[in-house]
C-alpha positions as CSV (number, residue, x, y, z in Angstrom):
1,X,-130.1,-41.6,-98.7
2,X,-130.5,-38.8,-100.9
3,X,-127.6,-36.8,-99.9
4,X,-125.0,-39.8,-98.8
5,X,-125.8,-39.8,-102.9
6,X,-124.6,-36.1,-103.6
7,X,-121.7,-36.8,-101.3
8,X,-120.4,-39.9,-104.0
9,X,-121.4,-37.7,-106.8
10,X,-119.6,-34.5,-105.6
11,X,-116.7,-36.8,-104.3
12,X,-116.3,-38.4,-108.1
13,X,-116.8,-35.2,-109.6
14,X,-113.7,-33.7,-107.6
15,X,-111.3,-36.3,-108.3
16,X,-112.3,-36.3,-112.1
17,X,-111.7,-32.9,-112.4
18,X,-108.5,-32.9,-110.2
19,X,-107.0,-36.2,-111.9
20,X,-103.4,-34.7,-111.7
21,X,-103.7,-33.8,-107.9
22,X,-105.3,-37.4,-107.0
23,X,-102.4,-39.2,-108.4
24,X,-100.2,-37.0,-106.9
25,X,-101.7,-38.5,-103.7
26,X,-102.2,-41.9,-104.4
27,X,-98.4,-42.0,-105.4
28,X,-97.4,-40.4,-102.3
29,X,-99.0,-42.8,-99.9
30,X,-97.7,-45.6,-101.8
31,X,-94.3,-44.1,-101.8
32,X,-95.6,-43.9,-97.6
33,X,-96.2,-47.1,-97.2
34,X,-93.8,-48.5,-99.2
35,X,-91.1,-47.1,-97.2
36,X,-92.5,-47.6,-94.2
37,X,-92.7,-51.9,-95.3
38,X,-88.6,-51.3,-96.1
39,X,-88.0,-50.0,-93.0
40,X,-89.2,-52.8,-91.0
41,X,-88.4,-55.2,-93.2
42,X,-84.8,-54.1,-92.9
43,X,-84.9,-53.8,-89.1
44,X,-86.0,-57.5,-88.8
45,X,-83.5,-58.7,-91.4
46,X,-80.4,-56.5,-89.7
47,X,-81.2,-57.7,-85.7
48,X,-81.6,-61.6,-87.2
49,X,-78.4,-61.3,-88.9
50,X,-76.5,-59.6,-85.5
51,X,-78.3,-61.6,-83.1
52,X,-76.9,-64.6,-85.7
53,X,-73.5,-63.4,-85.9
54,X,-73.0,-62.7,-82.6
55,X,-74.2,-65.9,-81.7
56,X,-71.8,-67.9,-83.6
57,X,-68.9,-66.7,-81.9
58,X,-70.0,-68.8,-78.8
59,X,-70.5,-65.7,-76.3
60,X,-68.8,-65.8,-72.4
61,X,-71.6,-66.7,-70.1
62,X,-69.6,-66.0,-67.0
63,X,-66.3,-63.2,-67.5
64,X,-64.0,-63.3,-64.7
65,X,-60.7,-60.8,-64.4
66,X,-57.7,-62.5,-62.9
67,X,-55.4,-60.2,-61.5
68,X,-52.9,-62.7,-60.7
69,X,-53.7,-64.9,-63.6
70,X,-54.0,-68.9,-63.7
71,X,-52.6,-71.6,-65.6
72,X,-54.3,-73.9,-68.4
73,X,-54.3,-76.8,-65.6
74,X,-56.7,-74.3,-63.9
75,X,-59.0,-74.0,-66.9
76,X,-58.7,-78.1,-67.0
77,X,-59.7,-77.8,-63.6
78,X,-63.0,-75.5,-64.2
79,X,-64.1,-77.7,-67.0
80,X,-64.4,-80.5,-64.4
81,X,-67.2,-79.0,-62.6
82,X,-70.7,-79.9,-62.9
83,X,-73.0,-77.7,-65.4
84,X,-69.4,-76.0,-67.4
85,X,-70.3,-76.6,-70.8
86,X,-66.4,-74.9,-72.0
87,X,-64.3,-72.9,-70.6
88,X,-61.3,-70.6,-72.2
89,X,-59.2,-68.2,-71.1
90,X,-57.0,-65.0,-72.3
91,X,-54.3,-63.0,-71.3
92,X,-54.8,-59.3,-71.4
93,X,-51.8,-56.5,-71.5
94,X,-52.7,-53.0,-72.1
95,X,-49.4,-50.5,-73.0
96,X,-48.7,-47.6,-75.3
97,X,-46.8,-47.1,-78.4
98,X,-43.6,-45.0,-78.3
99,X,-43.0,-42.0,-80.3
100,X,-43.9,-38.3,-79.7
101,X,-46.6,-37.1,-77.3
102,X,-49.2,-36.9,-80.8
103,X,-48.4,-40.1,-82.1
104,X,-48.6,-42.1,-79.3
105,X,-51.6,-44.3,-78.6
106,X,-53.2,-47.4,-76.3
107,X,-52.5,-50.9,-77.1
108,X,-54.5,-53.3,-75.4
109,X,-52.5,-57.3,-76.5
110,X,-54.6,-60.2,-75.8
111,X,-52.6,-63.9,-76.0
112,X,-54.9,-66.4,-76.6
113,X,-53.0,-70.1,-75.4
114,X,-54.0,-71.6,-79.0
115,X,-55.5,-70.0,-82.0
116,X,-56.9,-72.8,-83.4
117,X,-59.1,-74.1,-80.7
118,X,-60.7,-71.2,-79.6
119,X,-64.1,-71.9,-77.3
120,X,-65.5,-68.9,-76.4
121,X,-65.8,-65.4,-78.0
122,X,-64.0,-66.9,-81.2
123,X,-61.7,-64.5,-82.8
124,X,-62.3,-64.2,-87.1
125,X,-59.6,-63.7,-89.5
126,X,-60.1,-60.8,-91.3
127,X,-57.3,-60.3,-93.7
128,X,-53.2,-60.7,-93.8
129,X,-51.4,-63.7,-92.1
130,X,-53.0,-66.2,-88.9
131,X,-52.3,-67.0,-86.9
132,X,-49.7,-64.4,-85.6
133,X,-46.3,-66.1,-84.6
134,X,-43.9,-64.6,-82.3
135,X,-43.0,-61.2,-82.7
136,X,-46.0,-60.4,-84.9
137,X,-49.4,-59.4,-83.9
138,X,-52.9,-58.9,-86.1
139,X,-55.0,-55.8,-84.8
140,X,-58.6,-55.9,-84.3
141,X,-60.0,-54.2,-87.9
142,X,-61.8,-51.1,-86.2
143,X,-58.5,-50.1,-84.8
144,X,-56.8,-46.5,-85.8
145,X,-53.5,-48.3,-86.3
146,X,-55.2,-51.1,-88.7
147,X,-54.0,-49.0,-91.8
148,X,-50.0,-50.1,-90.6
149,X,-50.6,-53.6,-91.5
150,X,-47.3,-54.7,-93.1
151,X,-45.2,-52.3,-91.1
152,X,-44.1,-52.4,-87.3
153,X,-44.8,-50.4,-84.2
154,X,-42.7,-49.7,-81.6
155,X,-44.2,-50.1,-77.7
156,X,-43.5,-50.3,-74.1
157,X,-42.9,-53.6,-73.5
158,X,-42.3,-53.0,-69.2
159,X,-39.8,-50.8,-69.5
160,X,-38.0,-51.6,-72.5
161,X,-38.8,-51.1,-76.2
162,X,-40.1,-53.5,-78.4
163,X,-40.9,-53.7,-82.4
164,X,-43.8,-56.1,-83.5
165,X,-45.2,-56.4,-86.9
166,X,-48.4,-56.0,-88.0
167,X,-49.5,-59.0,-90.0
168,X,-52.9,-58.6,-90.2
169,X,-56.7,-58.0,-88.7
170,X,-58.7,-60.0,-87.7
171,X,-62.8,-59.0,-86.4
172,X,-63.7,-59.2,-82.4
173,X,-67.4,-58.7,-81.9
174,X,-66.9,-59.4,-77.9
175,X,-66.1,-56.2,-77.0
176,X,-67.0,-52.7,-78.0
177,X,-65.2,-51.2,-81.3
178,X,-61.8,-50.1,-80.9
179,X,-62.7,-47.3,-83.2
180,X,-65.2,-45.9,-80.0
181,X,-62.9,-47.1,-76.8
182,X,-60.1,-45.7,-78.5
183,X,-58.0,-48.3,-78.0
184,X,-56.0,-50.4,-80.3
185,X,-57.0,-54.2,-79.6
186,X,-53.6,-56.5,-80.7
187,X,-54.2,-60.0,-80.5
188,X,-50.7,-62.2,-80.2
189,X,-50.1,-65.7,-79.1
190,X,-48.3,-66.4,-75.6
191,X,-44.6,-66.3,-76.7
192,X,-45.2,-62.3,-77.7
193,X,-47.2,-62.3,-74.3
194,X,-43.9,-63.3,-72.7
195,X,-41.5,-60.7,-74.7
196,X,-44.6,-57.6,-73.7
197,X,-44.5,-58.3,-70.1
198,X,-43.2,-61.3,-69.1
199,X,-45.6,-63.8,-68.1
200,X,-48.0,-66.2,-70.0
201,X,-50.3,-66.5,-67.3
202,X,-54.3,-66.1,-68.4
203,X,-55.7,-63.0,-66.5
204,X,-59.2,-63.2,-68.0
205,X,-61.2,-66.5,-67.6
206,X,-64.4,-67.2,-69.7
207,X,-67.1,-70.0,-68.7
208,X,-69.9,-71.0,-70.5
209,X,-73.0,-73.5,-69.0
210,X,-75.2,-75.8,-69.9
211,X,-78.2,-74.3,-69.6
212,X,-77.7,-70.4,-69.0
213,X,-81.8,-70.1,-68.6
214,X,-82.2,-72.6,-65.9
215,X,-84.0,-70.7,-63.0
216,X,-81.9,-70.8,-59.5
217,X,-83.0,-72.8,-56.5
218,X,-85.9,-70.8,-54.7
219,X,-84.2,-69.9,-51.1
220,X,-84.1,-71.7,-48.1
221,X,-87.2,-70.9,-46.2
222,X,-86.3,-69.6,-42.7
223,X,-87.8,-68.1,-39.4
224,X,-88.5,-64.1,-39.7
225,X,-86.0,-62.5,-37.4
226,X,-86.8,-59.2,-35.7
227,X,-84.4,-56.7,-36.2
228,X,-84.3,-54.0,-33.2
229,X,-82.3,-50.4,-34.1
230,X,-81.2,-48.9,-30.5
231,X,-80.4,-44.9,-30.8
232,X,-79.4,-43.0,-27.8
233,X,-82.7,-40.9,-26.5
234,X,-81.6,-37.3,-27.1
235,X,-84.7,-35.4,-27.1
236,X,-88.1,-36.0,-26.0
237,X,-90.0,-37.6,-29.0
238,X,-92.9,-35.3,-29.6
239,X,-91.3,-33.3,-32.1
240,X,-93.3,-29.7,-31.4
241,X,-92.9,-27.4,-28.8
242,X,-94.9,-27.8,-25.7
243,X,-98.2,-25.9,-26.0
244,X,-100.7,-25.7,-23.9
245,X,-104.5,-26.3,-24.6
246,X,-107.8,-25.7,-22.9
247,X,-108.5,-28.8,-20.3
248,X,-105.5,-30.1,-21.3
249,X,-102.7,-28.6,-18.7
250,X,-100.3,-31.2,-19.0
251,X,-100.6,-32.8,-22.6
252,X,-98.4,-32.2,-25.3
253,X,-99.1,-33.5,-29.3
254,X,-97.0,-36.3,-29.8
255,X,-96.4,-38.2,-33.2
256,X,-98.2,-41.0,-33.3
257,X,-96.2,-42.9,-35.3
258,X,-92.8,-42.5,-33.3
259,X,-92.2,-45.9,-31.7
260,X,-91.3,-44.4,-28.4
261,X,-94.3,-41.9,-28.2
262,X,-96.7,-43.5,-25.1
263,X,-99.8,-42.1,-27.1
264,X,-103.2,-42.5,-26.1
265,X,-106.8,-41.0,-26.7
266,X,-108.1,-37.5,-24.4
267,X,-110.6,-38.4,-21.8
268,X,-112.2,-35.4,-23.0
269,X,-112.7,-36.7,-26.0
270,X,-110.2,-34.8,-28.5
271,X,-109.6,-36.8,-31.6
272,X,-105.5,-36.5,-32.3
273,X,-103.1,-38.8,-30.1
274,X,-101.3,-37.0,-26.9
275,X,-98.5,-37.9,-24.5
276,X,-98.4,-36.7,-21.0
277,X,-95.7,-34.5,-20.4
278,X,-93.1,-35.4,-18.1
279,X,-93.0,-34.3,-14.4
């Protein structure tokens, strides 16, 4: 008891006489925690607000790529079928921009069938005119061409050149930024589709369900079936060289767990697994 006393004592004597450094430490672990409180605080506030965001553009359950694209009858079609909550669709062209070799660039046009009544992976409006009308196009805002907006570009529109203006941006959040892929991301409506490369027809199909959490079916409980591997005999299966042993003239150490090996114990009373040699 006596000297848990002198430890308090000494203890309040030290930080009396050190007032400047004890606040020096009291402030810093405040500043500690403090900072540490922000952090977190931010880091719960930030993945709320993208997991929000990101849900209210209505994400793609199911993505399919079309090569030879369908029609909207198809989509129709789709929506019929038990469990489809919605169903949309887009049409995807990727070209470049002409110009010389270190001005030219990647252009990846979607054309969505109407702007308006968008289902899935909803496009926003981010600044300028929408939605885009023929000949005109509004680039994704992460873009490196989104500074051009008000002047046109010139691409490769399948062999011949075509000049669209840039009307506007607008924000995707589907996809990765086209400031890290690189890639310019145009979005037009189907009549440009038709003057870029001809055809209207929707070569990316999204599907959402009505309950994306339901569990599948358990499997169909069947018989085990044997499977049976035949290889061509090659060698003999013990894999080391014949040696012989004492009271064992004709024995040679097979593996025991090769499935051809005829192993069995030594009547003499040895304690690894044998084959007889052949005659």
């Amino acid at each position: 008891m006596h000297a848990l006393r002198t430890l308090w004592r000494k203890s309040a004597r030290e930080i009396w006489r050190n007032g400047s450094r004890t606040a020096m430490v009291v402030v810093s672990v405040a500043i500690g925690v403090l900072a540490v409180g922000m952090i977190i605080a931010a880091q719960q506030i930030l993945m709320h607000d993208l997991y929000a965001r990101y849900a209210a553009i209505n994400p793609a359950h199911i993505s399919v790529t079309v090569p030879g694209g369908v029609d909207v009858d198809d989509l129709r079609g789709l929506e019929s079928l038990p469990n489809v909550a919605a169903v949309d669709g887009r049409v995807v062209f990727q070209t470049e921009t002409i110009g010389s070799a270190a001005e030219r660039s990647t252009v990846e046009f979607i054309g969505l069938p109407d702007f308006t009544d968008q289902k899935i992976n909803l496009v926003d409006p981010e600044s300028g005119s929408w939605p885009p009308q023929r000949g005109e196009l509004v680039l994704e805002r992460s873009a490196p061409l989104a500074s051009s907006v008000g002047q046109s570009i010139v691409v490769d529109a399948s062999g011949h050149e075509l000049d669209v203006a840039v009307v506007g941006t607008a924000h995707q959040q589907d996809n990765v930024r086209s400031s890290v892929r690189g890639v310019n991301t145009a979005f037009v409506n189907l009549d440009t589709m038709r003057m870029l490369c001809g055809c209207d027809r929707l070569t990316r199909v999204y599907v959402n369900v009505d309950d994306f959490a339901c569990k599948p079916p358990p499997p169909r409980t069947c018989a085990p079936v044997s499977r049976r591997r035949l290889q061509r005999q090659r060698r003999h299966p013990a894999r080391s060289a014949p040696t012989r042993r004492p009271g064992h003239p004709r024995r040679l150490h097979a593996d025991h767990d090769h499935p051809s090996a005829c192993c069995r114990w030594c009547s003499a009373g040895c304690s690894s697994p044998t084959l007889s040699a052949p005659r």
